[in-house]
gemmi code that builds the backbone of each chain (N, CA, C; Angstrom):
import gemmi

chains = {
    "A": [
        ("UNK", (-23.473, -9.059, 32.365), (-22.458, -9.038, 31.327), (-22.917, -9.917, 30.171)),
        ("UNK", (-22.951, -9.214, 29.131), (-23.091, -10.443, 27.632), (-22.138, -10.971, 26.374)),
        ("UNK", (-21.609, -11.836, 26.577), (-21.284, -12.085, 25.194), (-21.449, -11.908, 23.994)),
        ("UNK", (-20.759, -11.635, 23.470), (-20.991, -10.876, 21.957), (-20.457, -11.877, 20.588)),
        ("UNK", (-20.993, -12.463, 20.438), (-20.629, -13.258, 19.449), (-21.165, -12.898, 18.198)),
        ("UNK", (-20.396, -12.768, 16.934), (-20.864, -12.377, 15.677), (-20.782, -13.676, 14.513)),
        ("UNK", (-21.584, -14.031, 14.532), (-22.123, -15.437, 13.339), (-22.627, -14.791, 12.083)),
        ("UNK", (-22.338, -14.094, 11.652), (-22.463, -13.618, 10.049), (-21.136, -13.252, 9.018)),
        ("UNK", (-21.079, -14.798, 9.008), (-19.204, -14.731, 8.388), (-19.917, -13.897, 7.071)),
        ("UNK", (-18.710, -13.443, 6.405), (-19.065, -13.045, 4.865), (-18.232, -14.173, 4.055)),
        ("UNK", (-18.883, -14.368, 3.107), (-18.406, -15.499, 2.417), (-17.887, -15.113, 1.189)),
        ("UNK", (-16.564, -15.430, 0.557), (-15.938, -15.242, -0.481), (-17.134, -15.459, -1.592)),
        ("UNK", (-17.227, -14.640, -2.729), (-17.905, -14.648, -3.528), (-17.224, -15.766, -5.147)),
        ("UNK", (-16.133, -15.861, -4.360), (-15.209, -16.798, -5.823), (-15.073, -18.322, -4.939)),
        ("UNK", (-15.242, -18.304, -4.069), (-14.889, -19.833, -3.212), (-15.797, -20.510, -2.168)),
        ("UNK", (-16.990, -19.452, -2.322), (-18.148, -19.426, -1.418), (-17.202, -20.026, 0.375)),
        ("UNK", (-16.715, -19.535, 0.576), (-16.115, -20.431, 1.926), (-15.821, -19.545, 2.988)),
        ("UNK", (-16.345, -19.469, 4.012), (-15.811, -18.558, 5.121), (-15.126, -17.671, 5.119)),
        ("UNK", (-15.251, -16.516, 5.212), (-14.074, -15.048, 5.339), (-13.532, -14.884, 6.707)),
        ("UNK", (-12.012, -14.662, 6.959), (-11.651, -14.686, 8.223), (-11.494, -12.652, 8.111)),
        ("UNK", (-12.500, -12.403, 9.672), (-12.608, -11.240, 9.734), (-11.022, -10.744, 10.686)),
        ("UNK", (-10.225, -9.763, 10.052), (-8.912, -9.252, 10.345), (-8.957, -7.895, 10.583)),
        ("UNK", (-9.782, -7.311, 10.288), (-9.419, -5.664, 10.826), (-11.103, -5.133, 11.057)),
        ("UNK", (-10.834, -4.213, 11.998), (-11.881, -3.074, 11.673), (-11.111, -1.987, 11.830)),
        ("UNK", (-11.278, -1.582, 11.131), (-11.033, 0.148, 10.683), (-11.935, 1.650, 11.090)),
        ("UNK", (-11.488, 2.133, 11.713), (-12.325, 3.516, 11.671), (-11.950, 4.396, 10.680)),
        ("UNK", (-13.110, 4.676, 9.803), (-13.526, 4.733, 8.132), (-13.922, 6.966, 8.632)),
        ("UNK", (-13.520, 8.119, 8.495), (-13.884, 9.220, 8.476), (-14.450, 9.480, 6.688)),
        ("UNK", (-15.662, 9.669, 6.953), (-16.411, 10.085, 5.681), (-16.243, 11.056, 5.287)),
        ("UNK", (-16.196, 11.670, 3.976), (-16.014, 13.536, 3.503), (-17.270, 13.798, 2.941)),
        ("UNK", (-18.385, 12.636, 2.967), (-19.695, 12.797, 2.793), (-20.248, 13.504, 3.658)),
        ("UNK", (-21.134, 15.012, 3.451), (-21.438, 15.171, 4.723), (-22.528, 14.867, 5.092)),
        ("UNK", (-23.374, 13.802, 4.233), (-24.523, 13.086, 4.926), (-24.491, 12.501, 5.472)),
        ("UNK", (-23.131, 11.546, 4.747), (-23.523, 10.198, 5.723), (-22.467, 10.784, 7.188)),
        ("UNK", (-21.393, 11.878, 6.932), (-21.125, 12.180, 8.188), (-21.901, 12.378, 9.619)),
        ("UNK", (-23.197, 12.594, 9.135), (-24.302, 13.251, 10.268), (-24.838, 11.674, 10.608)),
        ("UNK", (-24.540, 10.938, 9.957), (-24.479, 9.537, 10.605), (-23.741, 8.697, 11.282)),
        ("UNK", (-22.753, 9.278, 10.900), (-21.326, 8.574, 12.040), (-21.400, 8.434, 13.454)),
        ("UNK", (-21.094, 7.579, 13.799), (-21.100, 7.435, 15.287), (-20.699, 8.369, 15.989)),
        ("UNK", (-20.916, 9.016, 17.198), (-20.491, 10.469, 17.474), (-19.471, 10.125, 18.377)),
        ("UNK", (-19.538, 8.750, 19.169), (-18.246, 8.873, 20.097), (-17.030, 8.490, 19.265)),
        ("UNK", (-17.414, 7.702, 17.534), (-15.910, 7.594, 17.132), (-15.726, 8.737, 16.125)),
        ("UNK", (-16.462, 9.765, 15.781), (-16.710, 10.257, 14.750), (-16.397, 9.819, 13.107)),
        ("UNK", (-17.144, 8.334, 13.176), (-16.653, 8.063, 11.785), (-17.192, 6.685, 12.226)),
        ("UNK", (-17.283, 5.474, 10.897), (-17.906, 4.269, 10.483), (-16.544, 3.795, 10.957)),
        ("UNK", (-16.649, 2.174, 11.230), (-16.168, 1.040, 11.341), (-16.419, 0.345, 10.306)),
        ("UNK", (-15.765, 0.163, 9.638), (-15.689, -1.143, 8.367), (-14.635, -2.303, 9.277)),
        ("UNK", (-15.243, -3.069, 8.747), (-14.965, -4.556, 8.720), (-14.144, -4.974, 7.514)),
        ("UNK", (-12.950, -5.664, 7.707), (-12.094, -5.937, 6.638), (-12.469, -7.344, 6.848)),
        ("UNK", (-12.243, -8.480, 5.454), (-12.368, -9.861, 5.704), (-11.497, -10.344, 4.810)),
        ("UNK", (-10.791, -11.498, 4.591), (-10.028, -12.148, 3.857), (-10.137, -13.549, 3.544)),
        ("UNK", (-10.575, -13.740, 2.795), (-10.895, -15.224, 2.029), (-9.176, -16.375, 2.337)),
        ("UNK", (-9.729, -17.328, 2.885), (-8.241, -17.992, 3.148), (-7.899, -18.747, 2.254)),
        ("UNK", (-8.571, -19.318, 1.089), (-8.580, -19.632, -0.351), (-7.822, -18.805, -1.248)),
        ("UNK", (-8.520, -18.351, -1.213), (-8.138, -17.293, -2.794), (-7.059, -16.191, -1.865)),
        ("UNK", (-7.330, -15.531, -0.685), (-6.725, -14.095, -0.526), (-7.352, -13.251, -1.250)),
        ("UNK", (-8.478, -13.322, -1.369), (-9.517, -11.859, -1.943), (-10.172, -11.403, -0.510)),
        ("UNK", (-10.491, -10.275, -0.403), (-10.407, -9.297, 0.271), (-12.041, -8.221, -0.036)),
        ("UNK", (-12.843, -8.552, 1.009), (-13.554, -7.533, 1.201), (-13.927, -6.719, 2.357)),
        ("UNK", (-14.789, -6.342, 2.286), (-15.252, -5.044, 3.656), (-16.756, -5.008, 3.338)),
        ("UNK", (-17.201, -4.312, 5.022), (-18.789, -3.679, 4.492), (-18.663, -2.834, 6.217)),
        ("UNK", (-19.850, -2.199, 6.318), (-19.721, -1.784, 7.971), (-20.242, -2.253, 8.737)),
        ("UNK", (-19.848, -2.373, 9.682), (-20.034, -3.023, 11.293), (-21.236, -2.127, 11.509)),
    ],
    "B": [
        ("UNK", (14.168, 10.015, -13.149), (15.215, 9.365, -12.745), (14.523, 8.813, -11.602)),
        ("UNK", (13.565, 8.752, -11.146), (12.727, 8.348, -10.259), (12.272, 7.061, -11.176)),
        ("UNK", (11.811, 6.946, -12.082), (11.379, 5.769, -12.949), (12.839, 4.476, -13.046)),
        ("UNK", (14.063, 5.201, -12.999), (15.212, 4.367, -13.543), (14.802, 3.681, -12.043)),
        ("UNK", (14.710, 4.509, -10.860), (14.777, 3.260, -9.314), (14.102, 2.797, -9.414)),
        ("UNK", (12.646, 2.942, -9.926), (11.492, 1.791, -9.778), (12.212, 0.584, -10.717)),
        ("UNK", (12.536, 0.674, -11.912), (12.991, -0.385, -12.450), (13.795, -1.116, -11.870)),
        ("UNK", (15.195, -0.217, -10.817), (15.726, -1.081, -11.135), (15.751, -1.860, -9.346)),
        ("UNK", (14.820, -1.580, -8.705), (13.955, -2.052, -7.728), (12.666, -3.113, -8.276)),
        ("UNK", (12.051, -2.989, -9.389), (11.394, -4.131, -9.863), (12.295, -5.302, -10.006)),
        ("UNK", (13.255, -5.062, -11.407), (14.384, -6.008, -11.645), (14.737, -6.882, -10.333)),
        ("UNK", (15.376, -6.216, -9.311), (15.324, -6.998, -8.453), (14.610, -7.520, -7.367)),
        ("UNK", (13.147, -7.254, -7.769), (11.922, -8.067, -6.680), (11.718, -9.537, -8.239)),
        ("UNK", (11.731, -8.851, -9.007), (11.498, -9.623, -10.363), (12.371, -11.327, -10.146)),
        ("UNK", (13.747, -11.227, -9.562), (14.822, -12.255, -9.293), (14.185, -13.420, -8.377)),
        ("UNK", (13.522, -12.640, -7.309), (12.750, -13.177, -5.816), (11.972, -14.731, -6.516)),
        ("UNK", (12.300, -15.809, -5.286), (11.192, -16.901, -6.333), (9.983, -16.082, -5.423)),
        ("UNK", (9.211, -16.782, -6.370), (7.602, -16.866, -6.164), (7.024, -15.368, -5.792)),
        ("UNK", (7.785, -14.484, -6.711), (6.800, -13.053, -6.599), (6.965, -12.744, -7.894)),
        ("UNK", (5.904, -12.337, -7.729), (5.342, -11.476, -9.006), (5.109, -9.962, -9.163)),
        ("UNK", (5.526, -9.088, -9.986), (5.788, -7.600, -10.167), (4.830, -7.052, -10.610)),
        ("UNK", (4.772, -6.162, -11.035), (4.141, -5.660, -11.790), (4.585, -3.779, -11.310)),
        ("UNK", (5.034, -3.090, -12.136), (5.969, -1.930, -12.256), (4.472, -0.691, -12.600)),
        ("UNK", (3.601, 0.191, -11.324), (2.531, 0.707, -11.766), (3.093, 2.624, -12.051)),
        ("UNK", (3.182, 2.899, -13.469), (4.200, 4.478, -13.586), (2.320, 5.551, -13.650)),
        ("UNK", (2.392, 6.192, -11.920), (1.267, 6.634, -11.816), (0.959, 7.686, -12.760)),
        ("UNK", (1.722, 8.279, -13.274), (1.652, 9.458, -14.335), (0.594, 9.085, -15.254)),
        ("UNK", (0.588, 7.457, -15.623), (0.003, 7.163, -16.719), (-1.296, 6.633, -16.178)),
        ("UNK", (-1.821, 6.819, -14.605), (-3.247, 6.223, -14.567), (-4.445, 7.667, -14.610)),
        ("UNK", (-5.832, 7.034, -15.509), (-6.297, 8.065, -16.200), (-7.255, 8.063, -15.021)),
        ("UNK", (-6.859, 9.081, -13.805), (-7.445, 9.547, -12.822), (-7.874, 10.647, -12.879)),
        ("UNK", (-9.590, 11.305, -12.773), (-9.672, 12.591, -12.505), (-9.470, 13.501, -11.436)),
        ("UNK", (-9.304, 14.939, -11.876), (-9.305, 15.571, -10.747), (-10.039, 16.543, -10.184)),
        ("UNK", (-11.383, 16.228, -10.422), (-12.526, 16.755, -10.550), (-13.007, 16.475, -8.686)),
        ("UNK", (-12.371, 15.538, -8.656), (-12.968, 15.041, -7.082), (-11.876, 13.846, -6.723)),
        ("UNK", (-12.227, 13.591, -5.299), (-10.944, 12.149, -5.022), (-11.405, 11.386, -3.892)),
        ("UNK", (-10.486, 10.579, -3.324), (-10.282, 9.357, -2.733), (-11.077, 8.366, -3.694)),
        ("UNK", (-12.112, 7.664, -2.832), (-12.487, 6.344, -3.269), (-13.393, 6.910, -4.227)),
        ("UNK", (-13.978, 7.988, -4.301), (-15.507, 7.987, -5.407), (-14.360, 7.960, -7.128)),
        ("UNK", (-12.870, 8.088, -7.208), (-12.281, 8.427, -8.145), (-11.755, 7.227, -8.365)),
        ("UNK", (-11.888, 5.999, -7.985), (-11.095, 4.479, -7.853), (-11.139, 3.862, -9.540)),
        ("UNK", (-10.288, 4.164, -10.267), (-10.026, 3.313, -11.287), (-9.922, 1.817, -10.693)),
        ("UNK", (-10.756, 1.021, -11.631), (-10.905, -0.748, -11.869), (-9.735, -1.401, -11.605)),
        ("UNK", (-9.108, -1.096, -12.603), (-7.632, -1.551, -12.885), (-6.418, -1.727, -12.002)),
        ("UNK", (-6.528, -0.380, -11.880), (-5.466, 0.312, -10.140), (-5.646, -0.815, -8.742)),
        ("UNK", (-7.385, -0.542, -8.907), (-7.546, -1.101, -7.752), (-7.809, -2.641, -7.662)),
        ("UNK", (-8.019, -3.163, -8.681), (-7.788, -4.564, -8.925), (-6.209, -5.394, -8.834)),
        ("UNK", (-5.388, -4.233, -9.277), (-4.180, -4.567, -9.146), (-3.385, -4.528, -7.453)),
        ("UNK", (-4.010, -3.582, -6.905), (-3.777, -2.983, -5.490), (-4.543, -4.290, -4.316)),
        ("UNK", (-5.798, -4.957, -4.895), (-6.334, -5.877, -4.320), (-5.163, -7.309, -4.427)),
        ("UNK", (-5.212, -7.425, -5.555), (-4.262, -8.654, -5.764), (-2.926, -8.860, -5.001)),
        ("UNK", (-2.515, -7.588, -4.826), (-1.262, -7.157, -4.350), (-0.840, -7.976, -2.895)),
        ("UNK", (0.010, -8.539, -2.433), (0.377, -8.341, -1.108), (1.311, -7.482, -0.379)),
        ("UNK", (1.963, -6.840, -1.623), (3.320, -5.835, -0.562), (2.993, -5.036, -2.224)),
        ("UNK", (3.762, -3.799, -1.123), (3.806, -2.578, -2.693), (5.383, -1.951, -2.124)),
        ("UNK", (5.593, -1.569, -3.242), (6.777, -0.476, -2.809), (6.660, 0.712, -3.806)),
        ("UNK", (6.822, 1.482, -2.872), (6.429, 3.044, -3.241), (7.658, 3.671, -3.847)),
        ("UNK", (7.844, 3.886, -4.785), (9.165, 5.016, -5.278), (8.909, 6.209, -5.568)),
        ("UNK", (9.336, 7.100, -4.443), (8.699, 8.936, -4.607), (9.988, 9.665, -4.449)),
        ("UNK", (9.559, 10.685, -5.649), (11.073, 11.540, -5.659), (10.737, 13.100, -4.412)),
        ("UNK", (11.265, 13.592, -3.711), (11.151, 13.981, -2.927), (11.189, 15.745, -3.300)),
        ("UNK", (9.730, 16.948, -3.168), (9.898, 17.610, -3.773), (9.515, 18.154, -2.190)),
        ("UNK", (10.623, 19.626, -1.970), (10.135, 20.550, -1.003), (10.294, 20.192, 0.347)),
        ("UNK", (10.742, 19.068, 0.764), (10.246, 17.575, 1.535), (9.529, 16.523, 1.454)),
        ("UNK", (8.085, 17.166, 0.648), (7.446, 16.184, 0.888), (7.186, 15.110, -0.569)),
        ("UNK", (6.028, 14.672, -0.643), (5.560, 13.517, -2.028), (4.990, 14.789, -2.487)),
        ("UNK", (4.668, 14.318, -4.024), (3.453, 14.584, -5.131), (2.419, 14.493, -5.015)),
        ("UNK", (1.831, 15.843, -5.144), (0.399, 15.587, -5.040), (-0.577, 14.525, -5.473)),
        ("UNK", (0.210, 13.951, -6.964), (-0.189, 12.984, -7.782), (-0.354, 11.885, -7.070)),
        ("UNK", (0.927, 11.303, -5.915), (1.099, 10.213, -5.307), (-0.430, 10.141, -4.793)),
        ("UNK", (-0.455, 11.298, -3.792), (-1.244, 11.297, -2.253), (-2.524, 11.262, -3.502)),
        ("UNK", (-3.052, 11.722, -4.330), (-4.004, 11.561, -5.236), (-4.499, 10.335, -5.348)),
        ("UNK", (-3.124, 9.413, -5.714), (-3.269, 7.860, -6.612), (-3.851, 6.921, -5.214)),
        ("UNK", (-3.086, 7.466, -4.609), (-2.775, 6.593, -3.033), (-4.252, 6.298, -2.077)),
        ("UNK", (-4.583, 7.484, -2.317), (-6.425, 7.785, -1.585), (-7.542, 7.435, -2.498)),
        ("UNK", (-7.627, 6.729, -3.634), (-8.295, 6.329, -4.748), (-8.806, 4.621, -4.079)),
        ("UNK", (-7.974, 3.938, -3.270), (-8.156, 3.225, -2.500), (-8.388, 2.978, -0.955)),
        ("UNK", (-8.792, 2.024, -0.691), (-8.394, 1.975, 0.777), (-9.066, 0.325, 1.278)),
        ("UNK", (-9.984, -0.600, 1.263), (-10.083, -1.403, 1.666), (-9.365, -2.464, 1.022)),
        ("UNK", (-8.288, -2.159, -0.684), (-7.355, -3.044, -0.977), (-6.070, -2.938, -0.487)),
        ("UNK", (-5.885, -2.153, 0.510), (-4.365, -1.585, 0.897), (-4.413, -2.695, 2.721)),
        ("UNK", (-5.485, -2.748, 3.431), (-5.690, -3.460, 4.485), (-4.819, -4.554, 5.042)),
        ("UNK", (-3.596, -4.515, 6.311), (-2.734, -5.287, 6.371), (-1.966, -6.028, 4.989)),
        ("UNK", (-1.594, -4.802, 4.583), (-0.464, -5.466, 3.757), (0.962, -4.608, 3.601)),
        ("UNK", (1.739, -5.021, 3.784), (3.188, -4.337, 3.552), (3.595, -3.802, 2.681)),
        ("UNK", (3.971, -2.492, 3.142), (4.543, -1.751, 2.455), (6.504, -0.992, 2.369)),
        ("UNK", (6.753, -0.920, 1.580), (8.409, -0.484, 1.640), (8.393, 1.096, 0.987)),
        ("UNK", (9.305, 2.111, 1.313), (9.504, 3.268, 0.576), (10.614, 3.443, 0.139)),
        ("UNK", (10.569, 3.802, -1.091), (12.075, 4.047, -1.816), (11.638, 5.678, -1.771)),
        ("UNK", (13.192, 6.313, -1.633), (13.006, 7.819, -1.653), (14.029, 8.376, -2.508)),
        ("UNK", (13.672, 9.122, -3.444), (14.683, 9.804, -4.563), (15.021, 10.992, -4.535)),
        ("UNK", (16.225, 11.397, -4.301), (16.391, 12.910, -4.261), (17.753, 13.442, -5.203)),
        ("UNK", (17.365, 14.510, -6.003), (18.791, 14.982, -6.483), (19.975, 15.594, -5.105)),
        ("UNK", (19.527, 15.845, -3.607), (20.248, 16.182, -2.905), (20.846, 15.347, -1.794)),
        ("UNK", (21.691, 15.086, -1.186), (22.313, 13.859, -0.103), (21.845, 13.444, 0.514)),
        ("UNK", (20.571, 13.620, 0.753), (19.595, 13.025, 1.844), (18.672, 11.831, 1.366)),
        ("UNK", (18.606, 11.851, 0.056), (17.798, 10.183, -0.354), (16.775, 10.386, -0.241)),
        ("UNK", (15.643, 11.355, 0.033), (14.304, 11.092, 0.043), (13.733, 10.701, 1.337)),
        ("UNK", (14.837, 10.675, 2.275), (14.426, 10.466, 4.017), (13.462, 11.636, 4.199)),
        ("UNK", (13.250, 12.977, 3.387), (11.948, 13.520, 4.124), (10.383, 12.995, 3.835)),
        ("UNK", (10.920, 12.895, 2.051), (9.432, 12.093, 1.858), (9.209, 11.305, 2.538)),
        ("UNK", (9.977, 10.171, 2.932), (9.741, 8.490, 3.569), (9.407, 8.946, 4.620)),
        ("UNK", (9.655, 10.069, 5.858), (9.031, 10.240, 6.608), (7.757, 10.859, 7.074)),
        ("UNK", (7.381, 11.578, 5.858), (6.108, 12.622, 5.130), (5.240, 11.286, 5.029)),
        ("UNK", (5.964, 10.232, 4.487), (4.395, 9.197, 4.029), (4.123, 8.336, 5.159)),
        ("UNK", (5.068, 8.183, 5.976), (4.694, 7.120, 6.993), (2.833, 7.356, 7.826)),
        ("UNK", (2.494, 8.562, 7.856), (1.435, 8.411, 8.552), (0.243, 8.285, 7.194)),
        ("UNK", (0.285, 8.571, 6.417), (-0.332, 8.258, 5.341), (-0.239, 6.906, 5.129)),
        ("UNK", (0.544, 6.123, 5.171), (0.596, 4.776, 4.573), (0.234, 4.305, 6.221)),
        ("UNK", (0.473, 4.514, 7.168), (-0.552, 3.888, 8.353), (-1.907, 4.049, 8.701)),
        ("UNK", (-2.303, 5.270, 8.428), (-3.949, 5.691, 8.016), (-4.856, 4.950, 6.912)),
        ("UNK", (-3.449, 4.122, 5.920), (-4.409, 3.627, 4.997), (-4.480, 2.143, 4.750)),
        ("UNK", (-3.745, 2.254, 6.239), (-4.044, 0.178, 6.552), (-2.744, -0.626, 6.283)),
        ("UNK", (-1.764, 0.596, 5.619), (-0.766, -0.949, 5.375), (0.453, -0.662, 6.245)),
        ("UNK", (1.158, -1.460, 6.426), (2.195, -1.786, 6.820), (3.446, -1.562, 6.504)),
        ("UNK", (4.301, -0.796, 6.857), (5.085, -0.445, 6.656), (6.606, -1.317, 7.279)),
        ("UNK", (7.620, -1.403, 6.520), (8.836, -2.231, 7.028), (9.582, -1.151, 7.359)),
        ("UNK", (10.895, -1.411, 8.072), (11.804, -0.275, 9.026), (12.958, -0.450, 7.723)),
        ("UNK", (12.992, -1.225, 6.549), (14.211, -0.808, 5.561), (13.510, 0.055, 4.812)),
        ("UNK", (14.535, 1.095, 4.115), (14.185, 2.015, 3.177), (15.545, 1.973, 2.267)),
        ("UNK", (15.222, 2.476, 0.937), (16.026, 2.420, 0.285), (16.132, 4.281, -0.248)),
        ("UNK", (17.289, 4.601, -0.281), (17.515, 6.377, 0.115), (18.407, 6.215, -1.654)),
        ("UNK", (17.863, 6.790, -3.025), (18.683, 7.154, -3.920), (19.032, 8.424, -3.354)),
        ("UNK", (20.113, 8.839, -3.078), (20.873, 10.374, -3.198), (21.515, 10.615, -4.134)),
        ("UNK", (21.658, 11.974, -4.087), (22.411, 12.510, -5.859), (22.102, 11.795, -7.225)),
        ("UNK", (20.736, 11.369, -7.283), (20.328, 9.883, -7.826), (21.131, 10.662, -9.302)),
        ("UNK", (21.189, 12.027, -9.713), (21.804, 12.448, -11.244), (22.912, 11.752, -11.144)),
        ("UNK", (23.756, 11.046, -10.198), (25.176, 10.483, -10.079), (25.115, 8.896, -10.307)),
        ("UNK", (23.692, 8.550, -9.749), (23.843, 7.005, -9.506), (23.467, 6.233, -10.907)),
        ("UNK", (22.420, 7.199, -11.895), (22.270, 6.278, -13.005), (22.539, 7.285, -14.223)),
        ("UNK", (22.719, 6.577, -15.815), (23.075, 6.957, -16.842), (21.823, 7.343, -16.856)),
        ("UNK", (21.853, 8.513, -18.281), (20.355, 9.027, -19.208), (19.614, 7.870, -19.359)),
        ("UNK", (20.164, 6.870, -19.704), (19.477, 5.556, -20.300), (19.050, 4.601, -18.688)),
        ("UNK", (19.322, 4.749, -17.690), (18.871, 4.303, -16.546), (19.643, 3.031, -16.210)),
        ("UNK", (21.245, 2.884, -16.559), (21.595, 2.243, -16.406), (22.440, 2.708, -14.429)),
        ("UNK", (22.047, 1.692, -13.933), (22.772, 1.939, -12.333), (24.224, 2.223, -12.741)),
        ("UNK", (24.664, 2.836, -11.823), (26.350, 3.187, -11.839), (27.041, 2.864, -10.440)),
        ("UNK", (26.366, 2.383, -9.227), (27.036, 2.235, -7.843), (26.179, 1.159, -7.597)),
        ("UNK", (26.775, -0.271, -8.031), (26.197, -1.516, -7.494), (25.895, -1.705, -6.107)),
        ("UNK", (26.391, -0.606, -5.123), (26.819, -1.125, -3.423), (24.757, -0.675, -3.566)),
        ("UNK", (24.127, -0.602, -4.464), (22.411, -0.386, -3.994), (22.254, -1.345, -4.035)),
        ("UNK", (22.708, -2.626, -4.887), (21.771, -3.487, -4.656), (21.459, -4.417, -3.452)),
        ("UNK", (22.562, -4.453, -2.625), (23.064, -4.889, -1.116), (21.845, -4.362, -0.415)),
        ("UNK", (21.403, -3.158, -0.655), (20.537, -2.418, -0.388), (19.071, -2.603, -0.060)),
        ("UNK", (19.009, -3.143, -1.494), (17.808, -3.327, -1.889), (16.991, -4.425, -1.683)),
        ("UNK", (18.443, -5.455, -1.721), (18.167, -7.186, -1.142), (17.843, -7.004, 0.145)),
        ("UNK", (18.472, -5.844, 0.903), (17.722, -6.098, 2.257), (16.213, -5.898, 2.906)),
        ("UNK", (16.157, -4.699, 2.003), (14.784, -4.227, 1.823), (13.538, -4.877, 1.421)),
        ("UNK", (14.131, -5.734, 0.407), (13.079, -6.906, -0.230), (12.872, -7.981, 0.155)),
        ("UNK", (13.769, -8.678, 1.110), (13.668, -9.536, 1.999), (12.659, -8.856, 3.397)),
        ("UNK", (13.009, -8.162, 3.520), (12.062, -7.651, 4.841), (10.679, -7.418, 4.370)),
        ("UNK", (10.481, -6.834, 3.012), (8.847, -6.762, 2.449), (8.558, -7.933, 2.422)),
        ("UNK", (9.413, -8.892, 1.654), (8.451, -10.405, 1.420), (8.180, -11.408, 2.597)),
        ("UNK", (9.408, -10.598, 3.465), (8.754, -11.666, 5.183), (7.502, -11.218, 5.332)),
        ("UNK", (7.347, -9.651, 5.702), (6.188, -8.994, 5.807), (5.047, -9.300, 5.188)),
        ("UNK", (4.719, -9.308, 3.790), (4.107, -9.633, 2.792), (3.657, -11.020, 3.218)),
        ("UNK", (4.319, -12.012, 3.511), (3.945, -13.636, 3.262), (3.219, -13.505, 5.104)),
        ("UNK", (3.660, -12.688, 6.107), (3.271, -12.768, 7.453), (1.735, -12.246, 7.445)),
        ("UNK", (1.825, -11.180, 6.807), (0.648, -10.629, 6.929), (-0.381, -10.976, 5.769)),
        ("UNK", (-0.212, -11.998, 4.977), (-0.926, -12.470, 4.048), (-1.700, -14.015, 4.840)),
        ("UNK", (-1.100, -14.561, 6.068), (-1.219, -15.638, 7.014), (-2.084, -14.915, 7.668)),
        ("UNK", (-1.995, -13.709, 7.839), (-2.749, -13.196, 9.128), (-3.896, -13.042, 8.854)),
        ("UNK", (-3.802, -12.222, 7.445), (-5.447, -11.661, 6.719), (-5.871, -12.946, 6.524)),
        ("UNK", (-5.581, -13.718, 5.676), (-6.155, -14.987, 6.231), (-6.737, -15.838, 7.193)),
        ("UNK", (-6.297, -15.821, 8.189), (-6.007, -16.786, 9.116), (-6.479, -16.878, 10.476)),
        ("UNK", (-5.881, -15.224, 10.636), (-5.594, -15.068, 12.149), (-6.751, -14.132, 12.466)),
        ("UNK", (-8.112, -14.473, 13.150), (-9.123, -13.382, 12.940), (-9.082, -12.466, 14.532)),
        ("UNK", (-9.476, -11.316, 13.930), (-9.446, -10.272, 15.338), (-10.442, -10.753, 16.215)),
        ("UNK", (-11.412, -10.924, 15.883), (-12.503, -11.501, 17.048), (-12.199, -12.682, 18.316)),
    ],
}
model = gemmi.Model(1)
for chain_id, residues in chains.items():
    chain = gemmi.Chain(chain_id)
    for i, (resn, *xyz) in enumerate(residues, 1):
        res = gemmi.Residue()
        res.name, res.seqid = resn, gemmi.SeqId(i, " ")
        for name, pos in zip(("N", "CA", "C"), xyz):
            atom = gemmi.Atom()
            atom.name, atom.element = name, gemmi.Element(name[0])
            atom.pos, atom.b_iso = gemmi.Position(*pos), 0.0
            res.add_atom(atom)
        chain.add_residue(res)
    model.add_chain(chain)
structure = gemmi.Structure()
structure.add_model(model)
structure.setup_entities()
């Protein structure tokens, strides 16, 4: 069994300071390239939502 | 007459301490329709939609369902909509208030990350409730509306702690 630990905070770009990661999302593309890339057991990307605890700015990228 | 409820649903988020409005009349955002969702994301919209912590939706109710325009404006985003609360106001010239739209959008507004509160605010016969000039005529809405807006801004301030705060991992 392994632990999964993820150490690549994203860092607010206005407060440089730790992003607290709050959602992942399953993201369905209408691209149909990058569809043929989607994961096939979720059929679709995982984005990562993050939220700056400073400011409350708000980004994403994919998992 | 859909515009007179947004106002007079701003007006009173406008009263609330420590919130801030901002009244968005989608007719007027210069969206194409050449193509959609996110590749169509006006700056502005979505800068405003980022900033945002709660929205409230005012849709007049055609056929049952929303405007194409809405579901248009609505899919132009999506990683600024992410745990944040949302309320539906529903407008109808017939006795039902817009309870079909509000129930038409619920899976739409959960597909697109936000949060939805269990108050709704139902204009019926809305040609009865306000003047040409958009003046209200049946104060018993605003009872209404206070309840509604209290439940967004719990929502709003909870889930603004959370995106913050509280991480899924």
């Amino acid at each position: 069994m392994a632990a999964v630990t993820k150490t690549d905070k994203m860092i607010c770009p206005s407060c440089r300071v730790e992003m607290n990661h709050h959602c992942d999302k399953l993201v369905y593309t209408t691209d149909p390239q990058e569809a043929e890339q989607a994961d096939p057991s979720l059929g679709g990307f995982i984005e990562e939502f993050h939220t700056c605890p400073k400011c409350g700015g708000g980004a994403s990228r994919h998992a | 007459m859909s515009l007179h409820a947004a106002r007079v649903v701003t007006g009173e988020l406008s009263k609330c301490a420590g919130v801030e409005t901002d009244l968005i009349d989608i007719a007027k955002l210069p969206l194409p329709t050449n193509d959609a969702g996110e590749a169509i994301k006006q700056a502005d919209f979505s800068a405003k939609m980022n900033k945002a912590d709660a929205l409230v939706v005012v849709s007049p109710e055609y056929n049952h369902g929303y405007s194409g325009l809405l579901k248009h404006v609505l899919d132009s985003c999506l990683k600024e909509y992410i745990h944040k609360a949302v309320g539906i106001v529903g407008v109808s010239a017939g006795p039902f208030g817009g309870t079909r739209v509000i129930q038409n959008l619920l899976p739409v507004m959960r597909e697109l990350g936000l949060v939805t509160i269990f108050w709704d605010v139902n204009f019926s016969s809305v040609q009865k409730v306000f003047t040409e000039d958009g003046r209200l005529l049946d104060e018993s809405y605003i009872r209404r509306i206070d309840k509604f807006l209290k439940e967004l801004i719990w929502m709003a301030k909870t889930l603004r702690q959370g995106r913050a705060r509280i991480s899924i991992d």
